[in-house]
Every structure is written in structure tokens, then in C-alpha cells.
N, C-alpha and C positions, 0 to 999 in steps of 0.2 A: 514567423511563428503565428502560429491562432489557437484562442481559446475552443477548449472541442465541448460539447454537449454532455452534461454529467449525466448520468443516465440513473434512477432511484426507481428506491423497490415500492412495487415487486416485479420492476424488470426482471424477466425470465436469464438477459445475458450474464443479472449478477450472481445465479445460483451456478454456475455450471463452472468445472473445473477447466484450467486454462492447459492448454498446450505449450511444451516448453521450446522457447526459441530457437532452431540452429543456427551454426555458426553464421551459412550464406546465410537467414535475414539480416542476424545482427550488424552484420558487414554492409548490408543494404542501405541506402541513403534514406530510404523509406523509414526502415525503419530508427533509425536517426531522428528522425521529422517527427515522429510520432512520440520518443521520448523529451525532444523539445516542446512539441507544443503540448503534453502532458503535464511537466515543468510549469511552467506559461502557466496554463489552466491551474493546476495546483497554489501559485502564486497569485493568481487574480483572485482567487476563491477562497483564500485566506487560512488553505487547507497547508495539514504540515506534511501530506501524505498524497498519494492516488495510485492507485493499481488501473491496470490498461483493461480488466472488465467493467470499470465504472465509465471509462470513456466509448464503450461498445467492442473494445477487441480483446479477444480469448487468447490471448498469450501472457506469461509469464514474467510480466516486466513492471515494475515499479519505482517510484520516482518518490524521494522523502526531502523534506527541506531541513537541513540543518546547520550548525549554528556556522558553519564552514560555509555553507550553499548547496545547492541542490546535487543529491546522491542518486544516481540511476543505475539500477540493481536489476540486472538480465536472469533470469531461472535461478532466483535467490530461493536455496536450503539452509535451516537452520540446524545446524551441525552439531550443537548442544546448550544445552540450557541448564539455571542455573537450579539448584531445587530450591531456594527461597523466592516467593512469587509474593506480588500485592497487588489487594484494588486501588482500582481509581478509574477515575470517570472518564469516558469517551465517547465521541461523539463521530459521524462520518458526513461526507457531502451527499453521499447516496440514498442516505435516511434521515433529509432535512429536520433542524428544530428537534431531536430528540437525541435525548443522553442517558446515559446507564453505567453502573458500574460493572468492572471486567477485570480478573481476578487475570494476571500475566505474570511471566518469569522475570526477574527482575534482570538476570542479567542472560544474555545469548552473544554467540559465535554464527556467522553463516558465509555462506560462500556463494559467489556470484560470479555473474560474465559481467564487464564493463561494455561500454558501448562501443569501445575498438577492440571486442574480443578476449580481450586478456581475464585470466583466470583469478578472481583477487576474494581474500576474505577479511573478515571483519567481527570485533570484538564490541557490542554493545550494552550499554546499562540503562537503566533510567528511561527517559521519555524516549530517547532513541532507539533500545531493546520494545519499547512496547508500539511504537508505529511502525515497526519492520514487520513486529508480530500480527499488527490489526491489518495491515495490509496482504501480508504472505495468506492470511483469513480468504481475501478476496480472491488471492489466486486458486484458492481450492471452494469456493461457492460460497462461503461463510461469511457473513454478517455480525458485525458487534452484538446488534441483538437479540442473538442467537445463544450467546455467553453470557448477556448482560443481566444483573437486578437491578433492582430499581430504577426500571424505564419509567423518563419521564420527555414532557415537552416542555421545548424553553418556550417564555414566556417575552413578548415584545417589551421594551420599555416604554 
């Protein structure tokens, strides 16, 4: 596995919407390799999240850390959402040192290919419904800061 090169805006590759995987890539070893060392990169970067536009490739694949271990989510759609939404603050690796709040649904259902193909879906709340959401962002061009108020920059200690 290797860490891959985060790529930040205003990379032109993070506005642009992704294409969605068929079955032969996902079967592909390749692409395998690219959901690992996606993982990898996400864990070294101390990110809870990362879409395959932040790492330079326009496909439809995301990778989230959670309290289980790392979740990789092939042409994730969000299949319903909940109508009670809340702010809260988010930040991305793509748009270092700046954070904002981002008004999300609190609770989502979405559906996914796993990385052997298989058809699976999933029920999320809380920090977990809203890094699926900030991510699935990425697959379609979109940026937290795009959503966010009160952009702001962190500050070094």
C-alpha cells in the first residue's frame, strides 16, 4: 500500500463529477489497490473520510473510517434521508486548515457495491450519515465550502 497525493482546491479534478464504477473495474486488482492505498492515505492523514477525486481519480468510490474500520463504498446513492437535519462543523483534507459549518440530514440509508462486487446497503446517523454525505459531495464536484457558514481558518498552536 502507499500513501497517494491529496490533491486541494482549486484543483480543477475536485469540481468535476465522477463516473460510476462497473462491475469489471471493481473486480479489477487495480482497482482494489486504489481502495487500499485510499484507506492507507485517509488513515495517515488523520481524515475520517476520502473520495477517489481528492486522490486524482474520477470514479465513484469512497472510503470512510469507522468505529468498526475502514468502510469502502463503490457508486454509493443515498436512497433516503431523514427530514430532521443539523449543523456542525466540518472540515476536509482537500481544503487544508479551514472549517465551516454544514447544515446535513441527520439520519441516511444508501446503497453501495462492495469491493467484491456484492450489492449491500446501509443505515446511517450521526457522524457516520454526515461523512457519507460530505464525501458522496465529492463524487458529484462539491465541496463543504460550497454548503458551509462560517468559514473559517484553524489556527496553529
Amino acid at each position: 500500500m502507499s500513501i497517494l497525493k491529496i490533491l486541494t482546491n482549486p484543483n480543477p479534478v475536485l469540481r468535476r463529477v465522477c463516473q460510476a464504477a462497473d462491475e469489471q473495474d471493481v473486480r479489477a486488482g487495480d482497482f482494489q489497490a486504489l481502495a487500499d492505498d485510499m484507506a492507507e492515505t485517509m488513515l495517515t492523514k488523520d481524515g475520517i473520510g476520502l473520495a477517489a477525486p481528492q486522490v486524482g481519480h474520477s470514479v465513484r468510490l469512497i472510503v470512510v473510517n469507522t468505529k468498526d474500520g475502514v468502510l469502502t463504498l463503490i457508486n454509493p446513492v443515498i436512497t433516503s434521508k431523514s427530514l430532521t437535519k443539523e449543523w456542525d462543523e466540518e472540515g476536509c483534507l482537500s481544503v487544508p486548515n479551514t472549517f465551516g459549518r454544514v447544515k446535513r440530514h441527520k439520519k441516511i440509508r444508501c446503497q453501495f457495491l462492495t469491493v467484491d462486487g456484492k450489492n449491500k446497503r446501509l443505515e446511517a446517523r450521526g457522524l457516520l450519515a454526515r461523512v457519507i454525505q460530505h464525501e458522496i459531495d465529492h463524487l458529484d464536484g462539491i465541496l463543504f465550502i460550497d454548503k458551509a457558514k462560517d468559514i473559517h481558518e484553524a489556527h496553529e498552536l
